[in-house]
SERO-4910 file (N, C-alpha, C, O; in steps of 0.05 Angstrom, whole numbers):
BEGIN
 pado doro    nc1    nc2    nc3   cac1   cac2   cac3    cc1    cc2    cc3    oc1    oc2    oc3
  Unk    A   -476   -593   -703   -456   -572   -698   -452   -567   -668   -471   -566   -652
  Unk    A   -428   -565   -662   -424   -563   -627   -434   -533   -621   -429   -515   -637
  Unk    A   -450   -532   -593   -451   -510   -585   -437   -496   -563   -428   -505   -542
  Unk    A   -438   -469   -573   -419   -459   -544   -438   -430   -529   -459   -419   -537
  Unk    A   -424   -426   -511   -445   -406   -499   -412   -385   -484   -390   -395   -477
  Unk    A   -420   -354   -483   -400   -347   -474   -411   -329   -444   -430   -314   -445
  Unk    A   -395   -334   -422   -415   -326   -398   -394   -307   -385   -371   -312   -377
  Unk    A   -406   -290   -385   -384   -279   -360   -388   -284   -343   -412   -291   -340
  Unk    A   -366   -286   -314   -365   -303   -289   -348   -284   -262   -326   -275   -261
  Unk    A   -362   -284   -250   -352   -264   -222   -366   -235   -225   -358   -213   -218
  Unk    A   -395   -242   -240   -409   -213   -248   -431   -223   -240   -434   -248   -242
  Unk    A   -457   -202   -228   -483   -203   -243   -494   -188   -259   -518   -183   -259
  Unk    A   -473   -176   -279   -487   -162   -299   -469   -168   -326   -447   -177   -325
  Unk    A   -481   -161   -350   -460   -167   -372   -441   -156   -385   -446   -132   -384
  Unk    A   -427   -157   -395   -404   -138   -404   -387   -131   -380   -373   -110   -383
  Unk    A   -384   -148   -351   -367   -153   -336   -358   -167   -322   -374   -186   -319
  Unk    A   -334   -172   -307   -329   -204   -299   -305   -208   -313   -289   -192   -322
  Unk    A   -306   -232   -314   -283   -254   -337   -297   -269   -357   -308   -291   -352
  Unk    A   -297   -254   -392   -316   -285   -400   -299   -298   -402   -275   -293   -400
  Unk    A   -315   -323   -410   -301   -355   -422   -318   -368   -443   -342   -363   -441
  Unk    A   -311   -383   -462   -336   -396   -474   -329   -425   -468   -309   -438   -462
  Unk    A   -353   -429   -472   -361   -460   -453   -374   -473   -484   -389   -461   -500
  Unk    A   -365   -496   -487   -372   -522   -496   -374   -552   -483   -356   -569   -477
  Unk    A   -403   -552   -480   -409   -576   -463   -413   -600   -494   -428   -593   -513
  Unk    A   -402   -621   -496   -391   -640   -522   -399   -670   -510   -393   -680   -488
  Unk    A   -411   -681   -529   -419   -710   -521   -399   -732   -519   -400   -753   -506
  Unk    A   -377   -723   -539   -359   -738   -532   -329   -732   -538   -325   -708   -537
  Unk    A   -311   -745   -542   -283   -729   -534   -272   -731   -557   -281   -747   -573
  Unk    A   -248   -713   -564   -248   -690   -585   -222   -685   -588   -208   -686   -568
  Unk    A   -208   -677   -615   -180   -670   -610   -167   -654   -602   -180   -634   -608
  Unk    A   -145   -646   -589   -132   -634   -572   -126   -616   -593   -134   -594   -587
  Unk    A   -116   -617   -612   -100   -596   -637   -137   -574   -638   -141   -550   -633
  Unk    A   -157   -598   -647   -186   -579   -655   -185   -559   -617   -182   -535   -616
  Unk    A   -186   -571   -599   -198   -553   -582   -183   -527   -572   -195   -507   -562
  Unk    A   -145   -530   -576   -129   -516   -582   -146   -489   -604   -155   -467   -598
  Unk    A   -147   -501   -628   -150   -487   -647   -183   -471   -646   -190   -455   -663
  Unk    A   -198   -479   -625   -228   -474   -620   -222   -440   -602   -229   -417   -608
  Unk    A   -206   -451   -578   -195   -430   -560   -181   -403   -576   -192   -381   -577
  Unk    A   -155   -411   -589   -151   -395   -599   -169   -371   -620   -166   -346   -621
  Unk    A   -186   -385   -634   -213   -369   -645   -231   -357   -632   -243   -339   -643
  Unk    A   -237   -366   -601   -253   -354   -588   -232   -325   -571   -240   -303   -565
  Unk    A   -214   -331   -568   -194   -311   -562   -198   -295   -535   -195   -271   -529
  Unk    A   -204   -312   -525   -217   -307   -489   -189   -315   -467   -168   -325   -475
  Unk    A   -192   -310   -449   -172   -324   -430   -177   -350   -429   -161   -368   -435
  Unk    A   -202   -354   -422   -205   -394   -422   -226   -397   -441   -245   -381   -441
  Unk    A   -225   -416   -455   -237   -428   -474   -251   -459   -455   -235   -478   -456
  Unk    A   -276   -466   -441   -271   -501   -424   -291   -513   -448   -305   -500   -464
  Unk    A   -288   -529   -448   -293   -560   -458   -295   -579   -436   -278   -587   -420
  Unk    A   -327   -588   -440   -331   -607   -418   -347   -631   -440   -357   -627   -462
  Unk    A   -347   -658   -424   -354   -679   -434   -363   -697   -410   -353   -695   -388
  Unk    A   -384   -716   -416   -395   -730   -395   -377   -764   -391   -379   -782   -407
  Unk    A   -366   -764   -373   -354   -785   -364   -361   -806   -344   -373   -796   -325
  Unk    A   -358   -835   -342   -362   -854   -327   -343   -856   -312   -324   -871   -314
  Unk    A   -348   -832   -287   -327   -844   -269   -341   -838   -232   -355   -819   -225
  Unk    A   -335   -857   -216   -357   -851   -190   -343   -830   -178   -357   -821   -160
  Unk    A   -316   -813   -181   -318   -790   -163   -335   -761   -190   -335   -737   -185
  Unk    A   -342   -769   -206   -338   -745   -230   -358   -755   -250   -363   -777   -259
  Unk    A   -371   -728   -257   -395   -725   -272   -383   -716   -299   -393   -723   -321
  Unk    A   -367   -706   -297   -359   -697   -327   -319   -687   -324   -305   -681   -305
  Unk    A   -310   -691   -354   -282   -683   -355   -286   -665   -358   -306   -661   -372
  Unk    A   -267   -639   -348   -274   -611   -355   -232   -605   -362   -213   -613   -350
  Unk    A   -237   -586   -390   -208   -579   -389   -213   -547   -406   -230   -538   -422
  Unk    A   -187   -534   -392   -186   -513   -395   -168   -499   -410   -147   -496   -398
  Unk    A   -168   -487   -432   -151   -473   -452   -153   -444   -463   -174   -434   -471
  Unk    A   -125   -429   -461   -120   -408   -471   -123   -404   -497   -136   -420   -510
  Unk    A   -111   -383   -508   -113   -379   -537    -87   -394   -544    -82   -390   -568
  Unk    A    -69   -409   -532    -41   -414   -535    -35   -444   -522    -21   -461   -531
  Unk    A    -46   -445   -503    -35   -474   -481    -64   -484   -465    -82   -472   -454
  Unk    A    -58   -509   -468    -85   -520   -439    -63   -513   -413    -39   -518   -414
  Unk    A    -78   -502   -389    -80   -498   -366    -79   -520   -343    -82   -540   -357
  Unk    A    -77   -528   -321    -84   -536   -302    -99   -537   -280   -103   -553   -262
  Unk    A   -108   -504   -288   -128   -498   -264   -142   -473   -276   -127   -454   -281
  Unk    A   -175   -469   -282   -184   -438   -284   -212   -441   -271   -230   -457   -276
  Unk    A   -211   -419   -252   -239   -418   -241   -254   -404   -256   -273   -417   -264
  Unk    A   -251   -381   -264   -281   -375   -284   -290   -393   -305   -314   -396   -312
  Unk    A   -269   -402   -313   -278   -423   -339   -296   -448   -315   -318   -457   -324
  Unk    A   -291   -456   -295   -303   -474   -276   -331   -459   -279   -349   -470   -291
  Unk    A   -334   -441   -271   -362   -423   -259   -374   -422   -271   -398   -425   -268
  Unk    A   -356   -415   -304   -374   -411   -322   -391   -440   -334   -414   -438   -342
  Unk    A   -379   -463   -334   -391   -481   -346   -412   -494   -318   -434   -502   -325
  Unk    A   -408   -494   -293   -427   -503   -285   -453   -485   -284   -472   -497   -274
  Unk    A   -458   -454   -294   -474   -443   -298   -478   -455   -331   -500   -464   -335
  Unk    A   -466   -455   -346   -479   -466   -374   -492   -498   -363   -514   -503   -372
  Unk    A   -482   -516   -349   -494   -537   -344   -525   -528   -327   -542   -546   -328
  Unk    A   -530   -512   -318   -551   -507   -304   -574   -497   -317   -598   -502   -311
  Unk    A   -560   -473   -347   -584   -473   -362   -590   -497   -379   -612   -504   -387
  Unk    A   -569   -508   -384   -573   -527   -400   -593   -551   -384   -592   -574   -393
  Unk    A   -612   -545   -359   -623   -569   -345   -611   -588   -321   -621   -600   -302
  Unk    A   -584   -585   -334   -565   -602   -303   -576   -599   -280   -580   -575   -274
  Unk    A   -584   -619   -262   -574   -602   -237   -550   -609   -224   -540   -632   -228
  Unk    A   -537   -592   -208   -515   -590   -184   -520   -612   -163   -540   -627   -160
  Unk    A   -493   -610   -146   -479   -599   -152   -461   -615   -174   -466   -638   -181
  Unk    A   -436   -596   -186   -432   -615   -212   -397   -618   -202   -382   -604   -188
  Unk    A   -393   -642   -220   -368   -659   -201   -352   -663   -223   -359   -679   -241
  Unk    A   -329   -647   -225   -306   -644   -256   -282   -655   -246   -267   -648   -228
  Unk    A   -283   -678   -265   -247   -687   -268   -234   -670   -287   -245   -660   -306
  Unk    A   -202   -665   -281   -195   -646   -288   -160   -650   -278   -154   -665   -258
  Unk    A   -144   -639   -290   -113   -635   -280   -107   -634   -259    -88   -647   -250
  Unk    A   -122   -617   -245   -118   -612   -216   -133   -630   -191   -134   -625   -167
  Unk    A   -144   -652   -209   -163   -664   -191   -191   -664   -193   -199   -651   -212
  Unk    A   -211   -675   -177   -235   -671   -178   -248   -649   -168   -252   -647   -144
  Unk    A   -257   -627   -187   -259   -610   -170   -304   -605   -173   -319   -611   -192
  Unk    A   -312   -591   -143   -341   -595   -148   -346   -563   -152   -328   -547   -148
  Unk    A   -370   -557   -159   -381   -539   -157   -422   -533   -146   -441   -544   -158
  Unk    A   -423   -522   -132   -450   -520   -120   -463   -497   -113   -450   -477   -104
  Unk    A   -493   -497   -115   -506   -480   -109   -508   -474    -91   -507   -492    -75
  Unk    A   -511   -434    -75   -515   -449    -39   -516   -405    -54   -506   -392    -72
  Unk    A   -537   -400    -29   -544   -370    -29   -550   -364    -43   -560   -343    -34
  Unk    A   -555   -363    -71   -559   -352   -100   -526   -347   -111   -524   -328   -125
  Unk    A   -511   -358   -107   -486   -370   -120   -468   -393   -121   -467   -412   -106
  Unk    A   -453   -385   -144   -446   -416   -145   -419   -419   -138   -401   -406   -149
  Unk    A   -413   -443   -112   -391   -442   -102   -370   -468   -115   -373   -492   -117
  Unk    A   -350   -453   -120   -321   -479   -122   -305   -483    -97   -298   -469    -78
  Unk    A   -301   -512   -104   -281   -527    -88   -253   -532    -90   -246   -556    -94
  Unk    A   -231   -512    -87   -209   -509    -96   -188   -521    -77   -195   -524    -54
  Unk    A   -164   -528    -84   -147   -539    -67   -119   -517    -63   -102   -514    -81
  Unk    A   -118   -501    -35   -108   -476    -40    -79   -487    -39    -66   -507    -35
  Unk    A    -74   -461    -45    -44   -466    -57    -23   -436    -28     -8   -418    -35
  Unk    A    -26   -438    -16    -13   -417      4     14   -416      7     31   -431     17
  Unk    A     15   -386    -10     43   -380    -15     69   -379      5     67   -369     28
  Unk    A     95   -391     -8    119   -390      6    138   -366      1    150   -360    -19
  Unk    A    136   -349     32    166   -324     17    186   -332      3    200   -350     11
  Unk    A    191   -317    -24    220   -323    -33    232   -295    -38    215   -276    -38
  Unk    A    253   -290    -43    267   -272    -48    242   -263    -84    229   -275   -101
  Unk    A    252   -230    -77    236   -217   -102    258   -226   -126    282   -220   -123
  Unk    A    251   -241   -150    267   -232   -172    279   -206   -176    273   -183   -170
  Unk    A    297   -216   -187    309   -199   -204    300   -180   -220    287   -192   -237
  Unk    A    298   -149   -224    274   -140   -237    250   -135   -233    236   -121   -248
  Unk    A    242   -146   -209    203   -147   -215    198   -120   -214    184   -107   -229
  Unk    A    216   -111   -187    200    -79   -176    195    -62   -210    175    -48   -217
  Unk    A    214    -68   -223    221    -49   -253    196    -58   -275    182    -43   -289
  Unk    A    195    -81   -274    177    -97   -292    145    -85   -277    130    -70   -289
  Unk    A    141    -96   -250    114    -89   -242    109    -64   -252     92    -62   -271
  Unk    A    122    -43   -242    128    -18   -234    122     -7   -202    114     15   -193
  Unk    A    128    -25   -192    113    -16   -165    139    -34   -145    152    -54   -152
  Unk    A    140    -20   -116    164    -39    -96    148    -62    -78    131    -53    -62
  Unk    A    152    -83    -78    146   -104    -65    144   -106    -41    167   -109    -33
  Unk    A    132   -105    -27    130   -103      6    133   -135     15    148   -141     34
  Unk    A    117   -155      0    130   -184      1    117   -203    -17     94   -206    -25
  Unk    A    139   -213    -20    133   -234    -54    132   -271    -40    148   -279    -23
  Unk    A    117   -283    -51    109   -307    -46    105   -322    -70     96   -313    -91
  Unk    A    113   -343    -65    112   -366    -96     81   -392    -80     80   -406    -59
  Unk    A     64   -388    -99     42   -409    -92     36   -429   -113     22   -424   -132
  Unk    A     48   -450   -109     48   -477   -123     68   -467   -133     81   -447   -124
  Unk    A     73   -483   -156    108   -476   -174    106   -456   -189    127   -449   -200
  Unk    A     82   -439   -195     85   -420   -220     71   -396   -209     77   -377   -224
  Unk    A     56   -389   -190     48   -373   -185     68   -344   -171     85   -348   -154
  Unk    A     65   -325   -179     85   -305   -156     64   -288   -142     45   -281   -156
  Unk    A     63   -279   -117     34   -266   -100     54   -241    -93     69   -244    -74
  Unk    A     54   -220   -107     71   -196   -103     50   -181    -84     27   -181    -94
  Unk    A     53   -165    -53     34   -150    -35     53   -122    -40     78   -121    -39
  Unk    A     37   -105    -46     46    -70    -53     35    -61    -39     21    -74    -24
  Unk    A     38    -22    -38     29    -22    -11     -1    -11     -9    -14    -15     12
  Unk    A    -14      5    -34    -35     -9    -20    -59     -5    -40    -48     -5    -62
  Unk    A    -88     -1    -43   -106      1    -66   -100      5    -85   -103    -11   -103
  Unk    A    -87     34    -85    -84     56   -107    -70     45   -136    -73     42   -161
  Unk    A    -41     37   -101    -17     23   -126    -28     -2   -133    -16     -8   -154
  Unk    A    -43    -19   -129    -51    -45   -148    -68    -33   -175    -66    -43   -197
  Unk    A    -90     -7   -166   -105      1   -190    -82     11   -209    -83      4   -232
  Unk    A    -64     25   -203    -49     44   -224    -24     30   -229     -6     42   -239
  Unk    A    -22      4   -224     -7    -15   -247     -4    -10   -277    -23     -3   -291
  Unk    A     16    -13   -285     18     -2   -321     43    -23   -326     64    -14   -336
  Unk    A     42    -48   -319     69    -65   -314     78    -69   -347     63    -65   -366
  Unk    A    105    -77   -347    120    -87   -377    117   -114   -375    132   -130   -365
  Unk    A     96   -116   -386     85   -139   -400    110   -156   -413    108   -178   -404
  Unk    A    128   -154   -428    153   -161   -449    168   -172   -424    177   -195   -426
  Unk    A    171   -159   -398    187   -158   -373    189   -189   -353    206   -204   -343
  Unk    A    156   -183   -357    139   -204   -341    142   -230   -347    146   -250   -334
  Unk    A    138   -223   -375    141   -253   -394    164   -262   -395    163   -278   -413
  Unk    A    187   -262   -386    215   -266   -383    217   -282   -364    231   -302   -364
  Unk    A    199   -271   -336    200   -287   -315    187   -316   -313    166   -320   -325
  Unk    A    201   -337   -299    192   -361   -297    163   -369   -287    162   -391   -276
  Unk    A    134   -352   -288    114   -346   -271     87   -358   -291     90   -355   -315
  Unk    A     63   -371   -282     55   -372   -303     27   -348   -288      6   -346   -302
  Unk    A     28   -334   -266     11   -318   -253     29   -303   -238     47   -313   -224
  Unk    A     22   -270   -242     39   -253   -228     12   -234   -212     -4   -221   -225
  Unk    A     10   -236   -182    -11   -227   -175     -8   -206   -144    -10   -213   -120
  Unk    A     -1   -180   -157    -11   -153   -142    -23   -158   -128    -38   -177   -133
  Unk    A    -25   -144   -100    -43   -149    -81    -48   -124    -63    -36   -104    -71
  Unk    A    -60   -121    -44    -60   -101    -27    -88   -100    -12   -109   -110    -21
  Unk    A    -86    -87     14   -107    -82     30   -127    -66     17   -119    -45      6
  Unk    A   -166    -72     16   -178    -53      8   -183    -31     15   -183    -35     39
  Unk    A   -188     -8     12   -197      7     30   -214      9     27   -218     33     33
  Unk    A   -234      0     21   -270     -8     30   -284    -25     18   -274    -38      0
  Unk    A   -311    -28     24   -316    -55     17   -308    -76     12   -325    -88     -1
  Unk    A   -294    -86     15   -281   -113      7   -255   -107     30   -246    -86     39
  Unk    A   -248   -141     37   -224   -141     47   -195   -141     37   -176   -140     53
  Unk    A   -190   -143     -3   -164   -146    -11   -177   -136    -35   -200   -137    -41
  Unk    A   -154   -124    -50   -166   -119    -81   -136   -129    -94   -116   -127    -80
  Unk    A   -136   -143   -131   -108   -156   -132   -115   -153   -172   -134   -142   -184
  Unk    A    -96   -164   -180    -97   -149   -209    -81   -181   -215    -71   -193   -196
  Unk    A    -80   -189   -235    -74   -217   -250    -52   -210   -272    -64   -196   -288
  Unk    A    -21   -214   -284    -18   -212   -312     -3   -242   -327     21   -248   -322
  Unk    A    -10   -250   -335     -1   -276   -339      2   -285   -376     -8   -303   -389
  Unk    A     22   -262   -383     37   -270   -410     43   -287   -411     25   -298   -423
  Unk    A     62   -306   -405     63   -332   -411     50   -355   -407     61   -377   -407
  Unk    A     22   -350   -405      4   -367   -413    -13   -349   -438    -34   -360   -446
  Unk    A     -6   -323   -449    -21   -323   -468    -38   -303   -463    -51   -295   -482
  Unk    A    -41   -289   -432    -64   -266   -419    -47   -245   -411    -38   -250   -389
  Unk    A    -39   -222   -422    -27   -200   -412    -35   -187   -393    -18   -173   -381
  Unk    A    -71   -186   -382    -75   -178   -362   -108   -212   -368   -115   -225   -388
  Unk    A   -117   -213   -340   -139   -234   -344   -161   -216   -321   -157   -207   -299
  Unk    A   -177   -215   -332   -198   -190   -320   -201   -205   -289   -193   -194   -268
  Unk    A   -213   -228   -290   -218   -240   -248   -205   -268   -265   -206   -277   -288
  Unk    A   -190   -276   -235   -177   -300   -244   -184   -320   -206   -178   -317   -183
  Unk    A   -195   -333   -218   -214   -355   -198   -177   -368   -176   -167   -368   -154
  Unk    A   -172   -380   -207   -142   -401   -194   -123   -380   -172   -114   -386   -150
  Unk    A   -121   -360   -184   -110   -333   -166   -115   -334   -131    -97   -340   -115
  Unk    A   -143   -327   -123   -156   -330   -104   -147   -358    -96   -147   -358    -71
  Unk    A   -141   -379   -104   -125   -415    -86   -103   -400    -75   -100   -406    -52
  Unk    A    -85   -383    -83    -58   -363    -63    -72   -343    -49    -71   -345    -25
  Unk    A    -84   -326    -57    -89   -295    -44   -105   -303    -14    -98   -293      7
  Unk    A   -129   -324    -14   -145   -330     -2   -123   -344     31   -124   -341     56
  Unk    A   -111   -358     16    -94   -365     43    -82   -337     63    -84   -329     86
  Unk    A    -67   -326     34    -48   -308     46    -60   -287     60    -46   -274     75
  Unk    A    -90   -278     57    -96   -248     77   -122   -270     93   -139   -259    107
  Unk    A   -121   -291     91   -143   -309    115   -123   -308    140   -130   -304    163
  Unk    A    -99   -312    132    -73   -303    160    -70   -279    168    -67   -271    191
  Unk    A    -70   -261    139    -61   -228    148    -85   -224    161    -82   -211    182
  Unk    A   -109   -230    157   -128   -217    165   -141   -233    193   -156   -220    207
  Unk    A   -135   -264    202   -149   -274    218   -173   -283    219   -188   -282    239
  Unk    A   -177   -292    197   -209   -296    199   -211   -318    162   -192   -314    145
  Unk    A   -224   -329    157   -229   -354    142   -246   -336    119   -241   -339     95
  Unk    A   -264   -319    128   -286   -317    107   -276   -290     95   -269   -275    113
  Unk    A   -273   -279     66   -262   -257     59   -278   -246     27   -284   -259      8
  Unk    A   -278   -227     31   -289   -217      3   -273   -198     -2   -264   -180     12
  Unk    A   -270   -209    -42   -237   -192    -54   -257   -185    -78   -281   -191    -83
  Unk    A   -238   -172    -88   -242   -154   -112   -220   -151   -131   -198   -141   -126
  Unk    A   -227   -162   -157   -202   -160   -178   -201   -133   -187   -223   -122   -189
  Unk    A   -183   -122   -190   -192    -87   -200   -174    -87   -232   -153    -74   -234
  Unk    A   -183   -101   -250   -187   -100   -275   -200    -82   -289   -219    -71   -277
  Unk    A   -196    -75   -312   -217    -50   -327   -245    -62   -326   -264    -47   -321
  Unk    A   -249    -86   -331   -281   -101   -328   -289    -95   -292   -307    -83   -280
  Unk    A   -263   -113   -285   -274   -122   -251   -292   -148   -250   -308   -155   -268
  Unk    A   -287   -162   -223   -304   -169   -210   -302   -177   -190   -279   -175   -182
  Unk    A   -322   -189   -171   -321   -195   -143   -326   -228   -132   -337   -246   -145
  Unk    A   -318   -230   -115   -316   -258   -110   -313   -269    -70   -297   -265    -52
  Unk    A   -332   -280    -72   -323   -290    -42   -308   -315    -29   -313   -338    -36
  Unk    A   -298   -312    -20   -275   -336     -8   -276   -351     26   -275   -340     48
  Unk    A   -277   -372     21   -273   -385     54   -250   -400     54   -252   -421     41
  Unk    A   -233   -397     63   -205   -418     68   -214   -431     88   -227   -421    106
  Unk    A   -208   -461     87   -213   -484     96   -193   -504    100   -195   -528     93
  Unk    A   -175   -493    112   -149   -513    106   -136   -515     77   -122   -499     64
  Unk    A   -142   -538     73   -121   -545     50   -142   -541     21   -132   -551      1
  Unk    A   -163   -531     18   -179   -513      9   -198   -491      6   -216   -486     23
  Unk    A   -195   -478    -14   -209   -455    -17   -237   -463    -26   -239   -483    -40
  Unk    A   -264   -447    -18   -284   -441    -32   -288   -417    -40   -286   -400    -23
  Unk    A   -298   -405    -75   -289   -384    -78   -327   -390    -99   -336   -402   -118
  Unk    A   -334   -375    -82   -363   -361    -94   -367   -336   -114   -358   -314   -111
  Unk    A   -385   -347   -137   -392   -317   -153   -419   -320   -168   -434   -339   -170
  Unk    A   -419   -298   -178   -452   -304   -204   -434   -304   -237   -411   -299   -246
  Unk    A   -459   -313   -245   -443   -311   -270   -478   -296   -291   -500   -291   -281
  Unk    A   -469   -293   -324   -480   -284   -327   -475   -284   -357   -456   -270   -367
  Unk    A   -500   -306   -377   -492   -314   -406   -491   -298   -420   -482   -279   -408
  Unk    A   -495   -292   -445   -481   -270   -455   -489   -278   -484   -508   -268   -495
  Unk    A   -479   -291   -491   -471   -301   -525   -487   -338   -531   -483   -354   -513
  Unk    A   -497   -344   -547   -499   -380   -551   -497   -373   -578   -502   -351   -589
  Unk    A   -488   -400   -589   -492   -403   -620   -472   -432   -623   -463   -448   -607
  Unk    A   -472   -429   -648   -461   -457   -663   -438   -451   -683   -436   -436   -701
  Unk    A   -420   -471   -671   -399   -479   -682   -398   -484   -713   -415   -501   -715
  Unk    A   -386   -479   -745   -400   -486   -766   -370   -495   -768   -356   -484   -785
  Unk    A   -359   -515   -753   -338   -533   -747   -348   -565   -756   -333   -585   -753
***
C-alpha cells in the first residue's frame, strides 16, 4: 500500500504553515489515480515523488491540487524533501519537475529551495480588482504569465482582506498576491488567493515568494529578506534573491503518516 505523510511546511510547530501530503512511490503512476489521490487529500498540494535515472535529478517530483497539476509549489517542495529526510535520504535532494530542476538543501537548521524568480512586470490594474480585492492598488505587477503581485498600502490592509473570491476567479490569474510593507519583524507580509487553481485562499505559498522576493529585494535594497504570509494558519519564510533565482528557506513539521488502502 503506498504511503503518505502530511507535513506542514513554513512552520516549526504543528497545526501551522501550509500542509501538503507527500507520497514518495517506487514507481510511476497514473495521472487520472494521482489527480484523484489529491483531490481526497483535499490540501492545496498533494506531491508525488518517484526515483529517476537522470544525472541532473534524483527524483521526478509533481505537484497537484484538488483540481489541476501545477507547475511550480514550494511547500509541496519542502515538504517532500523533509519526508525524504525522515525517510533516511540524505540531501541535498535534486527534483525534476515542470519548472525545471529544482534542488533543495540543508544549511542552518533549514531547508533551503532553489527557485528560478520570476520578477514582476507593471501592467495596468484589471478591470475590477480594487472591487474584487477589496482594497486600492498602489501597484500591480504580472510575474511569469499567471501571477498578479497587487502592493496595498500597508499591514493592516493585507491582514483585513475579505476579497470575492467568485470575482477573482473570473480573472485570467492563476496567483493573486497582496502585499505590503511589515511593520515589524519581518520585512513584507502578503496573503495568496488562487481560485482558479482550486485554493480560495493557500495558507504560505513558496512559488509566491519567486515574484515578491524580487520585487521588495529592489524596494528594499538589499538581497536577503524575511516575509511573512498572514493567513489564518501563517507562516514564515526566508528569502535571498540571487539574480535570476530565489532561495526561499523554512522548517517544516510531520504531522500525519499512514497508508493508502488504494
Amino acid at each position: 500500500m503506498p504511503e503518505y505523510r502530511v507535513i506542514d511546511a513554513f512552520t516549526d510547530r504543528p497545526l501551522a504553515g501550509n500542509p501538503a501530503a507527500v507520497l514518495v512511490l517506487p514507481d510511476a503512476y497514473p495521472d487520472a489515480w494521482a489527480q484523484g489521490v489529491a483531490a481526497e487529500f483535499n490540501l492545496s498540494e498533494t506531491a508525488f515523488a518517484r526515483p529517476v535515472e537522470d544525472p541532473d535529478a534524483d527524483y521526478e517530483l509533481r505537484w497537484f491540487t484538488p483540481t489541476v497539476e501545477i507547475d511550480l509549489c514550494g511547500h509541496a517542495t519542502l515538504a517532500t524533501a523533509h519526508a525524504l529526510a525522515e525517510l533516511g535520504v540524505a540531501g541535498p535532494y535534486r527534483f525534476a519537475t515542470r519548472s525545471g530542476v529544482l534542488t533543495v538543501a540543508e544549511r542552518d537548521g533549514l531547508l533551503w529551495m532553489d527557485f528560478p524568480a520570476k520578477p514582476p512586470v507593471p501592467v495596468e490594474a484589471p478591470e475590477g480588482l480594487a472591487e474584487a480585492l477589496g482594497a486600492e492598488p498602489l501597484w500591480v505587477g504580472l510575474g511569469g504569465a499567471n501571477d498578479l503581485l497587487v502592493e496595498v498600502a500597508d499591514e493592516a490592509t493585507v491582514r483585513a482582506l475579505t476579497p470575492d473570491i467568485a470575482a477573482l476567479a473570473r480573472m485570467p490569474y492563476h496567483l493573486v498576491i497582496p502585499t505590503a510593507p511589515a511593520d515589524a519583524r519581518v520585512d513584507f507580509v502578503s496573503r495568496v488567493f488562487a481560485p482558479n487553481v482550486g485554493i480560495a485562499e493557500d495558507p504560505v505559498t513558496g512559488s509566491a515568494h519567486t515574484v515578491l522576493a524580487p520585487f521588495w529585494a529592489e524596494r528594499l535594497g538589499r538581497a536577503e529578506l524575511t516575509a511573512h504570509q498572514a493567513s489564518e494558519r501563517g507562516g514564515d519564510l526566508l528569502l535571498e534573491h540571487r539574480g535570476d533565482r530565489v532561495l526561499i528557506g523554512g522548517h517544516a513539521v510531520s504531522v500525519a503518516r499512514g497508508e493508502l488502502n488504494l
